[in-house]
C-alpha positions as CSV (number, residue, x, y, z in Angstrom):
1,X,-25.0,-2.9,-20.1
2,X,-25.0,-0.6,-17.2
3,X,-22.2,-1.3,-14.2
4,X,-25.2,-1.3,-11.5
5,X,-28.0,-3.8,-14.1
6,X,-24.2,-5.9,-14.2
7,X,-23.9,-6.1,-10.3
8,X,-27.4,-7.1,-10.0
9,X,-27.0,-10.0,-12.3
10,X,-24.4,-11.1,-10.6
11,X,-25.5,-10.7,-7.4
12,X,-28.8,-12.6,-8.1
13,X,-26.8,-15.7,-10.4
14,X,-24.9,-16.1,-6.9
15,X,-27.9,-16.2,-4.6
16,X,-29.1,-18.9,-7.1
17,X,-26.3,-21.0,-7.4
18,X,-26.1,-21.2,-3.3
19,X,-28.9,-22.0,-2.7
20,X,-29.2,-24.7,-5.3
21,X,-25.3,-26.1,-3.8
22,X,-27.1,-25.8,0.1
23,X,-30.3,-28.1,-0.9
24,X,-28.3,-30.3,-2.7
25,X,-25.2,-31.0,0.0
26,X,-27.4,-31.2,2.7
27,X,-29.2,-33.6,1.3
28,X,-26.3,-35.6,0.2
29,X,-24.6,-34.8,3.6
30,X,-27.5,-36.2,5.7
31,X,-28.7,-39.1,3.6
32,X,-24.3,-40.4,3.5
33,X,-23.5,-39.1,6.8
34,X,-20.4,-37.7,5.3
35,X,-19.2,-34.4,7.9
36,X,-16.8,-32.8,5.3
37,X,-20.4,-33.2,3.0
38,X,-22.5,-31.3,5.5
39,X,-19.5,-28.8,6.6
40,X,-19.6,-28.1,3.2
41,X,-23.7,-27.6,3.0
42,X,-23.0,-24.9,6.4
43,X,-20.0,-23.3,4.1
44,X,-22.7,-22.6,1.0
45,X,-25.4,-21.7,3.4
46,X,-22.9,-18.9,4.8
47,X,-22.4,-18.0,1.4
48,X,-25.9,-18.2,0.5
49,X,-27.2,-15.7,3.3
50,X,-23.9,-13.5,2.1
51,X,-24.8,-13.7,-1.4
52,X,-28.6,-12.0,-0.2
53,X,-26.5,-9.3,1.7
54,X,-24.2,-7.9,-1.5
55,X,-27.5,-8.4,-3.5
56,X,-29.4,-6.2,-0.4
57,X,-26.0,-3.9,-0.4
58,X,-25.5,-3.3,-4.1
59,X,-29.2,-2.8,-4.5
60,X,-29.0,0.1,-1.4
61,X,-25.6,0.9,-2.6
62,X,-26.5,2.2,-6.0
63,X,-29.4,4.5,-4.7
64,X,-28.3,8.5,-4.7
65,X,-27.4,10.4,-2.3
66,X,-30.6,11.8,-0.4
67,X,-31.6,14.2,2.4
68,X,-30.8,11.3,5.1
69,X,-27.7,9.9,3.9
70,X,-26.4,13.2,1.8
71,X,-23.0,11.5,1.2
72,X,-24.7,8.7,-0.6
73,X,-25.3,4.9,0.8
74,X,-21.9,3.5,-0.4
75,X,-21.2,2.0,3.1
76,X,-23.8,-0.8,2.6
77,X,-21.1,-2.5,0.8
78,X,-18.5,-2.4,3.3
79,X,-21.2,-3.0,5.9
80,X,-22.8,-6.2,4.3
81,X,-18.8,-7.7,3.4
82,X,-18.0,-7.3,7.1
83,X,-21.3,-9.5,8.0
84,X,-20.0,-11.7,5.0
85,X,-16.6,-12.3,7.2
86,X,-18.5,-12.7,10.4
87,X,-20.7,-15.6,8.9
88,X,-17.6,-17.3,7.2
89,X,-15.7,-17.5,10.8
90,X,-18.9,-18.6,12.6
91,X,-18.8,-21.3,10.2
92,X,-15.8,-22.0,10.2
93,X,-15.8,-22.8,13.9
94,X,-18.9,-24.9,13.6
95,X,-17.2,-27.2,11.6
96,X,-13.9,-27.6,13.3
97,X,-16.5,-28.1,16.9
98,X,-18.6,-30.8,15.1
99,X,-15.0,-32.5,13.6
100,X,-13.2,-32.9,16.7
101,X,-15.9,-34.3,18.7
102,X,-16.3,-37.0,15.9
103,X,-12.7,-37.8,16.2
104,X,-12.4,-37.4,19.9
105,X,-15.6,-40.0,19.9
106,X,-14.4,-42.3,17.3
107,X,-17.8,-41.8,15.4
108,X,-17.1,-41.7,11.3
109,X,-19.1,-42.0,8.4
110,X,-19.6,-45.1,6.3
111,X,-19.5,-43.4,2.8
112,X,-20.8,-46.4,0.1
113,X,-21.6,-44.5,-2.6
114,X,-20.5,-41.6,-5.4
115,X,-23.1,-39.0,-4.6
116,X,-20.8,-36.8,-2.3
117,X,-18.2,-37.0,-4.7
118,X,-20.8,-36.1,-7.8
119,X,-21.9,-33.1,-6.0
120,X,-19.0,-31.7,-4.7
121,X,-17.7,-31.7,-8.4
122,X,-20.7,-29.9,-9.3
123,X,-19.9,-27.3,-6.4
124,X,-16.5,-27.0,-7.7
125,X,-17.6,-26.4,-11.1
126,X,-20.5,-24.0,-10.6
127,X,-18.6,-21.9,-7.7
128,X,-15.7,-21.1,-11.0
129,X,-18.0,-19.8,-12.7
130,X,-20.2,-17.9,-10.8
131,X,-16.9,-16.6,-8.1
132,X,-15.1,-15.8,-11.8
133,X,-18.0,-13.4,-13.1
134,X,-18.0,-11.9,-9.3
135,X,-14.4,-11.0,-9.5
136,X,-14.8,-9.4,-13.0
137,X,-18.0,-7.4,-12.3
138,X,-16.1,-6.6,-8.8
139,X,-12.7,-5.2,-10.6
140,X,-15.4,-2.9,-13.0
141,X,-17.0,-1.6,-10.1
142,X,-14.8,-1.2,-7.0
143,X,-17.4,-3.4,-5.4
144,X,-16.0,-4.6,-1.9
145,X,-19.5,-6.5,-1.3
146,X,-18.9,-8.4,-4.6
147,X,-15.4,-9.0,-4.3
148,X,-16.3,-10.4,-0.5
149,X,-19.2,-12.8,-2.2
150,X,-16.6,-13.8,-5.5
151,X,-13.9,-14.5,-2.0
152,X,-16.9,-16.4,-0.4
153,X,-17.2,-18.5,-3.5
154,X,-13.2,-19.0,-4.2
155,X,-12.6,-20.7,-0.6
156,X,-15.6,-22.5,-1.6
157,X,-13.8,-23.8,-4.5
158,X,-10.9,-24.8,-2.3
159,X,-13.0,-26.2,0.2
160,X,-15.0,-28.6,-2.1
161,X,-12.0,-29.6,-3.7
162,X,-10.3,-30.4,-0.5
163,X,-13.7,-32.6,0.7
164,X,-13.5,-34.2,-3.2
165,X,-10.0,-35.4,-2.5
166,X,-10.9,-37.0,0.6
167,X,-14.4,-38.7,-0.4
168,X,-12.0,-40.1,-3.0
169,X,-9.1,-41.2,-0.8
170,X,-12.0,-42.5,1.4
171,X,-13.2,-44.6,-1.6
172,X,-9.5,-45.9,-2.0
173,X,-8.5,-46.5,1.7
174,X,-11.6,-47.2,3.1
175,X,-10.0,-45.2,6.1
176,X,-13.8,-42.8,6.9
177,X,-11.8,-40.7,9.5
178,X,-10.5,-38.9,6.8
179,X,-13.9,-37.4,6.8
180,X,-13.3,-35.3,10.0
181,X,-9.9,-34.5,9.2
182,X,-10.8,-33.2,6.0
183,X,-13.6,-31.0,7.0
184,X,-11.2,-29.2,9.9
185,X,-8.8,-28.5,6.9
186,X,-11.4,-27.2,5.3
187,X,-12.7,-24.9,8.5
188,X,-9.3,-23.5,8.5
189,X,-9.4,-22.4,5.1
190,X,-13.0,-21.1,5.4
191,X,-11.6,-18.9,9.0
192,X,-9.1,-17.7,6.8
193,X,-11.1,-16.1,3.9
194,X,-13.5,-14.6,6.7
195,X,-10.4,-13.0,8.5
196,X,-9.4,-10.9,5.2
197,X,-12.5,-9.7,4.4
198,X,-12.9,-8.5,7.9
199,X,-10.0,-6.7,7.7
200,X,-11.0,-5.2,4.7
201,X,-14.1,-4.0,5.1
202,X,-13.4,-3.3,8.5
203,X,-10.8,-0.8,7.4
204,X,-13.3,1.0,4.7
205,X,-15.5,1.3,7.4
206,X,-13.2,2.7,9.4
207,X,-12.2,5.4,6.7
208,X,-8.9,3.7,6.2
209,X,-6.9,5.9,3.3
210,X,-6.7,4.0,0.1
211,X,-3.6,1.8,-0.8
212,X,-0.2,4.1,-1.2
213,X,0.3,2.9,-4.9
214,X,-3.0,4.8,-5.5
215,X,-2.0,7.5,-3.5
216,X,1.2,8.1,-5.5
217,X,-1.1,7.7,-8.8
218,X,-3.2,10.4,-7.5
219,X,0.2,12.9,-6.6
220,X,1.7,12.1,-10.0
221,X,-1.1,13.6,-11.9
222,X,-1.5,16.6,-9.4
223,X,2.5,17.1,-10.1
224,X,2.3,16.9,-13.5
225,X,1.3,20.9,-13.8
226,X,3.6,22.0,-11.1
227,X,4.5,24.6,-12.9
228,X,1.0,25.8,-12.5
229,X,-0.2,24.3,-8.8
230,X,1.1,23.3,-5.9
231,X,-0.2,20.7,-4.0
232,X,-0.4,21.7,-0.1
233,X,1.4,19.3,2.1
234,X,-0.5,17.1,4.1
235,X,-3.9,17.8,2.3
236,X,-4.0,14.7,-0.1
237,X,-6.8,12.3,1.9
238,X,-9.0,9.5,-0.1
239,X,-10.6,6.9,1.2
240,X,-13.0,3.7,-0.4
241,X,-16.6,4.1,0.6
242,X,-18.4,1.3,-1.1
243,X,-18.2,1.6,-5.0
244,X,-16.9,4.9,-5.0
245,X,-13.4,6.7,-4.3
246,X,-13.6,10.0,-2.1
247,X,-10.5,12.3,-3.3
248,X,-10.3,15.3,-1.1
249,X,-7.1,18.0,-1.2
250,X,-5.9,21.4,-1.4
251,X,-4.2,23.6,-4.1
252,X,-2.0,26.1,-4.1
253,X,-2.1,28.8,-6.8
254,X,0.2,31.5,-7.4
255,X,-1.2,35.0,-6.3
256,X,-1.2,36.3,-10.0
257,X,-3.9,33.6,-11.0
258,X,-7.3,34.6,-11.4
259,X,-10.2,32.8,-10.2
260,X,-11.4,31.9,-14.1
261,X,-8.2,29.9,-14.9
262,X,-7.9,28.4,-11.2
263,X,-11.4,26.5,-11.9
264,X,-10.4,25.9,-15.4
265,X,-7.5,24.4,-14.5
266,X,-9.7,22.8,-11.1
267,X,-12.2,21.0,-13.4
268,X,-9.2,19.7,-16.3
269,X,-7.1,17.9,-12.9
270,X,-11.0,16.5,-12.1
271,X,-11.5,15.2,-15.7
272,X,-8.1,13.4,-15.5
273,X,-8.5,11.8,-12.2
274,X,-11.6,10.7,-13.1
275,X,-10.4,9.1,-16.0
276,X,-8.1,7.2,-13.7
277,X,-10.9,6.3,-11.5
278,X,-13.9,7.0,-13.3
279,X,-16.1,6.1,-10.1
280,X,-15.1,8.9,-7.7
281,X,-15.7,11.8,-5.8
282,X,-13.7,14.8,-6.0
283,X,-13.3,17.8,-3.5
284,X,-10.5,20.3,-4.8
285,X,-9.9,23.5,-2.3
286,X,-7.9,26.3,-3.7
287,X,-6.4,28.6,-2.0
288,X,-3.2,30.9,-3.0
289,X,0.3,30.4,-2.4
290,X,1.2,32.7,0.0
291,X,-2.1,32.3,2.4
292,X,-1.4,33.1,5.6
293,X,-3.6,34.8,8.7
294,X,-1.7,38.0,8.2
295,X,-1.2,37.6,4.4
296,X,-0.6,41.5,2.8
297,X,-0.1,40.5,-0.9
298,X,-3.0,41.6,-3.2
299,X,-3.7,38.2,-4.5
300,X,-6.1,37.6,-7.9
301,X,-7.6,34.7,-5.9
C-alpha cells in the first residue's frame, strides 16, 4: 500500500473514532453530570476537529508541486499541527475555568451509575489503537500533522485514564469533588501536549534546521569520499517542511575534475542520502576548490 492511500486511512479511522468518543461522552457527561466526563467529551471534540485538519493537511500535503506553490504544499502539515496545539490549549483552559468555579461554588456531581466509567474504558481502549497506527504511519512518513493527531490521541489516553481512576475512587469514597479535581489534572496534561506540538510545528514553520543527530548523519556520508569532495563550510542547511526533508549544500571539487565525474559523483551522494531519508529534497551546488573572485587556475569545472 502506498505511504499517502496509508496516511489517508489513518487519517479518516481517527476522524471516526472522535467523533464516535465526542457523541458518546457528551452524552454520558450531560445525562451523569460528571465534569471530568464532559472535560473529556471537549478534549475528543478538540481532537475530533484536529483529526479533520491532518485529514484536510495530508490530503493538500500530498498534491505536487504546481505553478502557485512551486516548492510543493508540505507546509499544510506543519500548518494544520500548529492549529492542533492551539485547540488542545484552548481546551485545556476550558476545563480548568469550568473546574474551579465548581469547586470554588461547592457544586459536584452525584455520579450513581457505571456508564462514565464504561465509556471512558472504551476511550481508553479505542484511542490505543487508533493513536498506535498514527504513530506508525507517522514514523513511515515524517508526517508532523499525524504525529500531532497520534499526540492528540495519547494525552487522550492519559486523560481518560486519569477521569477512569476517579469515577472509580468516586464509586469507592463517595467523595464527588474528586470530579473537579480530576478533570483540572487532566487540563494540565491536555496544556501540556498542546505546548509541544506548538513548539514543533511552530519551529518547521519557522524553517528551523533539522535535529543535529541528523545533521551529523548527513556530514558523515558527505565525508565519506573526502578524498574526492569537500564539503564547503557553512553550506550544510536542511530543514522539515511537512513530509519531506529539504537538503541544500555546496561541494568543493578539485580543479582537475571534470564536469562528467562531478555529476556522477553528485547523483551517487543523492542516491545514498536518499536512501537514508528516502523522502527528501536534494540541492547539491558544486563549485571547485580553489573558487575565488580573482581565481587564475584553469579549472576542468
Amino acid at each position: 500500500m502506498q505511504i499517502e492511500t496509508k496516511k489517508k486511512l489513518v487519517a479518516g479511522l481517527s476522524i471516526t473514532s472522535n467523533i464516535t468518543l465526542t457523541v458518546l461522552k457528551v452524552v454520558i457527561g450531560v445525562l451523569s453530570g460528571s465534569l471530568s466526563i464532559l472535560s473529556e467529551a471537549i478534549h475528543s471534540m478538540s481532537d475530533f476537529l484536529a483529526s479533520v485538519l491532518t485529514f484536510f493537511s495530508v490530503v493538500k500535503s500530498s498534491q505536487p508541486a504546481d505553478s502557485e506553490y512551486p516548492f510543493g504544499h508540505g507546509k499544510y502539515e506543519e500548518m494544520a499541527g500548529f492549529i492542533e496545539g492551539l485547540l488542545i490549549i484552548l481546551a485545556s483552559l476550558l476545563i480548568v475555568n469550568e473546574s474551579a468555579k465548581n469547586i470554588i461554588n461547592g457544586v459536584h456531581a452525584q455520579l450513581d451509575d457505571y456508564s462514565g466509567i464504561f465509556v471512558m474504558s472504551l476511550a481508553v481502549i479505542m484511542n490505543i489503537i487508533v493513536s498506535s497506527l498514527l504513530f506508525k504511519v507517522a514514523k513511515e512518513s515524517c508526517s508532523i500533522s499525524l504525529y500531532a493527531d497520534g499526540e492528540h490521541l495519547r494525552t487522550d489516553i492519559y486523560s481518560s485514564l486519569g477521569v477512569l481512576a476517579g469515577l472509580i475512587l468516586i464509586k469507592i469514597t463517595g467523595y464527588n469533588a474528586i470530579d473537579s479535581i480530576v478533570a483540572i489534572i487532566v487540563a494540565i496534561v491536555i496544556f501540556k501536549a498542546g505546548f509541544n506540538i506548538i513548539k514543533e510545528s511552530g519551529s518547521n514553520l519557522l524553517d528551523h534546521s533539522l535535529p543535529q543527530d541528523q545533521i551529523d548523519s548527513i556530514k558523515r556520508i558527505v565525508n565519506l569520499r573526502k578524498n574526492t569532495i569537500t564539503l564547503k563550510e557553512g553550506s550544510l542547511k536542511a530543514r522539515q517542511v511537512g513530509p519531506t526533508k529539504d537538503i541544500v549544500m555546496t561541494l568543493q571539487f578539485s580543479g582537475t575534475t571534470s564536469i562528467c565525474e562531478c555529476h556522477k559523483i553528485c547523483d551517487e551522494l543523492e542516491q545514498q542520502l536518499m536512501t537514508l531519508y528516502p523522502n527528501s529534497s536534494i540541492t547539491i551546488h558544486s563549485e571547485p576548490l580553489c573558487y575565488h573572485d580573482n581565481c587564475k587556475n584553469s579549472c576542468a569545472l
